[in-house]
C-alpha positions in Angstrom: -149.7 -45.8 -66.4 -152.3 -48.4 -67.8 -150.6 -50.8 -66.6 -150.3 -49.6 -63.2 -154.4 -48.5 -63.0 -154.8 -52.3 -64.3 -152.9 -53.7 -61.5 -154.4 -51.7 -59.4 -158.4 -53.0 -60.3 -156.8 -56.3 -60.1 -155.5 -56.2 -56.6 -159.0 -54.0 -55.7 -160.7 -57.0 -57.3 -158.6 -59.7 -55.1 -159.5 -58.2 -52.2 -163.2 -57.8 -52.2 -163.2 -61.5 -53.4 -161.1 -62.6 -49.8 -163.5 -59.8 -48.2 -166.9 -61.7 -49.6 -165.6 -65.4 -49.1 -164.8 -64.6 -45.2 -167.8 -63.1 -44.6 -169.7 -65.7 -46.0 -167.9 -69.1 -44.9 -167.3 -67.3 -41.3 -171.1 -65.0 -41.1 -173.6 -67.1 -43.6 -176.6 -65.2 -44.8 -178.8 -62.9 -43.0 -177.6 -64.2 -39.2 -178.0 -61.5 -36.7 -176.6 -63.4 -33.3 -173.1 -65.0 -33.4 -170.8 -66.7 -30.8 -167.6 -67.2 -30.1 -165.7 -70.1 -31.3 -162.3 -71.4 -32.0 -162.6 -70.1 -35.8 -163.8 -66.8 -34.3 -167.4 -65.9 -34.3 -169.6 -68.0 -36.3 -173.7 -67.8 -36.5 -175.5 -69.1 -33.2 -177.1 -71.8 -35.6 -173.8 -73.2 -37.0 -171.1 -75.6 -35.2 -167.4 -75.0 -34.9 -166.0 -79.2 -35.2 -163.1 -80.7 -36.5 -162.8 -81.3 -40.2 -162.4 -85.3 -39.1 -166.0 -85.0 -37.8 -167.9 -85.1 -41.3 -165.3 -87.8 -43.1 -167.2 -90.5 -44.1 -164.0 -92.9 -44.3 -160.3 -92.1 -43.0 -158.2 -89.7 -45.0 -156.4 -92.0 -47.6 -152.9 -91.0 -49.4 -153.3 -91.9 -53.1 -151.2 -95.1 -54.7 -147.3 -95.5 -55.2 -146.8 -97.4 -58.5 -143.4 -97.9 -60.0 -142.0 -96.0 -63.2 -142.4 -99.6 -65.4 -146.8 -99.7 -64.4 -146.6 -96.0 -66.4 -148.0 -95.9 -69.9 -151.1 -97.7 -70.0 -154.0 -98.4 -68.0 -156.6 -96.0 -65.8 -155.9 -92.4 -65.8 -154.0 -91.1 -62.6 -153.9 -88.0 -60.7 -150.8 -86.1 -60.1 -150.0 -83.5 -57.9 -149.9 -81.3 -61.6 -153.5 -81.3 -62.2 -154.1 -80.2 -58.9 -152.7 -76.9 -59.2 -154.6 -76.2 -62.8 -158.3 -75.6 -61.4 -160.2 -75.5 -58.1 -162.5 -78.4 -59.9 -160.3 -81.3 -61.5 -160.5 -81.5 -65.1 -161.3 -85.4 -65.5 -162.0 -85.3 -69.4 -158.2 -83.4 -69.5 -155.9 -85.9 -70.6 -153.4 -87.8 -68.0 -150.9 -90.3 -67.0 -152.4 -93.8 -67.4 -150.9 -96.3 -65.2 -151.6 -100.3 -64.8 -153.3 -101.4 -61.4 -154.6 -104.4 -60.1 -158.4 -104.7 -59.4 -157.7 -104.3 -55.8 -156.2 -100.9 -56.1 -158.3 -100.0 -58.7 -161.4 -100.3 -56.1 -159.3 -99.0 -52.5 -158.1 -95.9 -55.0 -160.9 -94.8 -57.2 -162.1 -91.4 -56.8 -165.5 -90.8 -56.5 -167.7 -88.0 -56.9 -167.4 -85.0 -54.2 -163.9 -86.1 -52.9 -161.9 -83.9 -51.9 -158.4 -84.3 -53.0 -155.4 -82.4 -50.8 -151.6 -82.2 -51.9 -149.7 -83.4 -49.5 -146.6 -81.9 -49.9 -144.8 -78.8 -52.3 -142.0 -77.2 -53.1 -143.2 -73.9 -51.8 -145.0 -73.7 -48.5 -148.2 -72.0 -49.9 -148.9 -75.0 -52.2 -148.9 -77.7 -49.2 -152.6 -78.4 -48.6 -153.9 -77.0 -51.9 -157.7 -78.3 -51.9 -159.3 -79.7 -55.6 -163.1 -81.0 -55.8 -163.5 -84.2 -57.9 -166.5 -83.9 -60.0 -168.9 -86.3 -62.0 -166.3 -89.1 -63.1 -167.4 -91.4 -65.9 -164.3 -93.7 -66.2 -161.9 -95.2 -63.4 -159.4 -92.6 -61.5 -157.4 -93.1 -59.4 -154.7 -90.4 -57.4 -151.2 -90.9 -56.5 -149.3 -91.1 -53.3 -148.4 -87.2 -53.0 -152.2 -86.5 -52.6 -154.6 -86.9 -49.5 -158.5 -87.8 -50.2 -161.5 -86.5 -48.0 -164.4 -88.2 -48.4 -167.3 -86.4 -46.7 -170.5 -87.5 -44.6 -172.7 -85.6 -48.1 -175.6 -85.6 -45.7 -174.2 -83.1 -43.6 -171.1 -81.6 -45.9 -171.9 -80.1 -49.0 -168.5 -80.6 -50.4 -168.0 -77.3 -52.3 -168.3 -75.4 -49.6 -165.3 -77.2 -48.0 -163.5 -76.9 -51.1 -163.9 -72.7 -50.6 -163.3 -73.3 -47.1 -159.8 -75.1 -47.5 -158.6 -73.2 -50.2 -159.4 -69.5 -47.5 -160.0 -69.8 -44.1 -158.9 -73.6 -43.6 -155.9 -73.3 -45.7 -154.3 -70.3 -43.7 -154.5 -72.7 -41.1 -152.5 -75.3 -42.9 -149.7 -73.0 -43.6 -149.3 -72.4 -40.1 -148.6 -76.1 -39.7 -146.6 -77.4 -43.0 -143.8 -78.9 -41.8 -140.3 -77.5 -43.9 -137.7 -79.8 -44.8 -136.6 -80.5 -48.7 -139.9 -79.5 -49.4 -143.5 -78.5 -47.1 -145.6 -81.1 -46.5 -148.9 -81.6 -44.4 -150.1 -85.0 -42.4 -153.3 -86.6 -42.3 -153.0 -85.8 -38.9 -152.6 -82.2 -39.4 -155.8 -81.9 -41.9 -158.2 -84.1 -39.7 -157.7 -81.9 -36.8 -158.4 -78.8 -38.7 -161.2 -76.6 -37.1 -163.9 -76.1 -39.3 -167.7 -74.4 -39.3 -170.5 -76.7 -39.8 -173.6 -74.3 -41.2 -176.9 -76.1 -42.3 -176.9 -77.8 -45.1 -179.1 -76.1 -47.2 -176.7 -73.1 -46.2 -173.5 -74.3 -47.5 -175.0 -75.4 -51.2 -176.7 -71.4 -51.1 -173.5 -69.8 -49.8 -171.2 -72.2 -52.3 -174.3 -71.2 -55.4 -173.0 -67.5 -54.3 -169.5 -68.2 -54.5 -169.6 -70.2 -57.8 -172.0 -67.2 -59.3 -169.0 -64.9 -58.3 -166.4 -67.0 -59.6 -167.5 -67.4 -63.1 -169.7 -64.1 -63.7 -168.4 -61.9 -61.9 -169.7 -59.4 -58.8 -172.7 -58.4 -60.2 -174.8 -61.2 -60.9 -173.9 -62.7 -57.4 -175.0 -59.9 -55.9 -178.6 -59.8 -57.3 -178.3 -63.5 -56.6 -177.6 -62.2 -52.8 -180.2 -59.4 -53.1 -182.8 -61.6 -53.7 -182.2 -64.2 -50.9 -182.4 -61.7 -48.5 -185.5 -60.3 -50.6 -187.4 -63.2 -49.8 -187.4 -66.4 -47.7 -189.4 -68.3 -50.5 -187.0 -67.1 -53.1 -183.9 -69.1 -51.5 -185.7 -72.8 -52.9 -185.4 -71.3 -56.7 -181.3 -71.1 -56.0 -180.9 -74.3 -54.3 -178.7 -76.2 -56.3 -179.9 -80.0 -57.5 -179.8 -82.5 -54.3 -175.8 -83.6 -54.7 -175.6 -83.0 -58.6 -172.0 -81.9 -59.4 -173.1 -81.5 -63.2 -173.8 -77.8 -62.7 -170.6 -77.6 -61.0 -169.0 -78.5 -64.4 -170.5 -74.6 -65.7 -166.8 -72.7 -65.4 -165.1 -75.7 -64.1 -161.8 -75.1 -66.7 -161.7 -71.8 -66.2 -158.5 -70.2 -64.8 -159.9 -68.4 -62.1 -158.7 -69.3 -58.4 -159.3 -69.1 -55.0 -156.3 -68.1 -53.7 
């Protein structure tokens, strides 16, 4: 019987969470007129695009290095860590592989990519989204993985991390392709449709999010309370222009977004 009642708060629990990430990546915060778009409605103020519209560069699949380069070296990304945390863990320890200084410079990954697996062994994993934080030592990813490098002027890059790992990846599921295993194209991920809020919207709304994540319902929803409290009050929330430090608060915790 406990066990069933604790199920039950879980799944509860679950479903507010997709409830309040929809509403915010689709709605925003305090927006009274909408419009139709081909996401659905979306806040007058905002922009329905495509998710190849605020890449800075091309999507770029990570490096193929034979078994023998394994072992020493820079640290690598593997398809593994990306399934651990919604923020990769780059003090964890990894693979190590030797590259020349050529690769080492096309494949490093820098702070705010976005790093996508490109293919799994179940359908639901194709697509899974992971945001690279601060990174003090050479990185770089292998050739499983897809990085997104994003226009930081105009994409705060953990809202597009919530984004594609909600709204954006139910899209992706609808367009793995199935053979030995599912897999998604470049292709397919440029051409995703995606909202473009303000800005200084997507670092409140991701703030919220993160709040929720790691505290709990509660203490985002003051946070919420008081944005809508007062105009003035939204500055005191606005996270440091493009610092990923405080991002690092809850960043090995279990929790997930899916």
């Amino acid at each position: 019987m406990a066990i069933q009642k604790t199920d039950e708060i879980i799944a509860k629990t679950e479903r507010l969470k997709r409830g309040l990430m929809q509403t915010l990546l689709t709605k925003g915060i305090g927006h009274k007129e909408f419009k139709e778009t081909p996401i659905g409605k979306i806040p007058k103020t905002w922009q329905a695009i495509k998710f190849k519209d605020i890449l800075e560069l091309p999507l770029q699949s990570g490096i193929y290095k034979p078994r023998q380069f394994y072992g020493s070296g820079v640290k690598i990304v593997r398809m593994t860590e990306l399934f651990k945390n919604d923020i990769l863990d780059v003090e964890t320890n990894m693979r190590k592989v030797t590259v020349t200084p050529h690769e080492l410079n096309k494949y490093s990954l820098k702070d705010g990519d976005l790093l996508f697996a490109r293919r799994s062994l179940k359908v639901e994993g194709s697509g899974k989204c992971v945001l690279v934080p601060k990174v003090n030592e050479p990185i770089v990813f292998e050739s499983s993985i897809i990085r997104a490098s994003l226009k930081k002027e105009i994409a705060y890059p953990l809202f597009y991390l919530y984004y594609m790992n909600s709204l954006g990846h139910r899209q992706i599921v609808h367009m793995v392709r199935t053979v030995a295993v599912s897999g998604i194209s470049g292709r397919d991920l440029k051409n995703l449709n995606i909202p473009l809020p303000p800005i200084e919207e997507q670092k409140k709304i991701s703030l919220y999010l993160r709040i929720y994540i790691i505290c709990g319902f509660l203490p985002a929803k003051m946070f919420l309370l008081r944005i809508f409290k007062s105009a003035s009050s939204l500055k005191l929330f606005t996270p440091p222009k493009y610092s990923f430090r405080w991002l690092l608060l809850g960043a090995r915790t279990s929790h997930r977004m899916l």
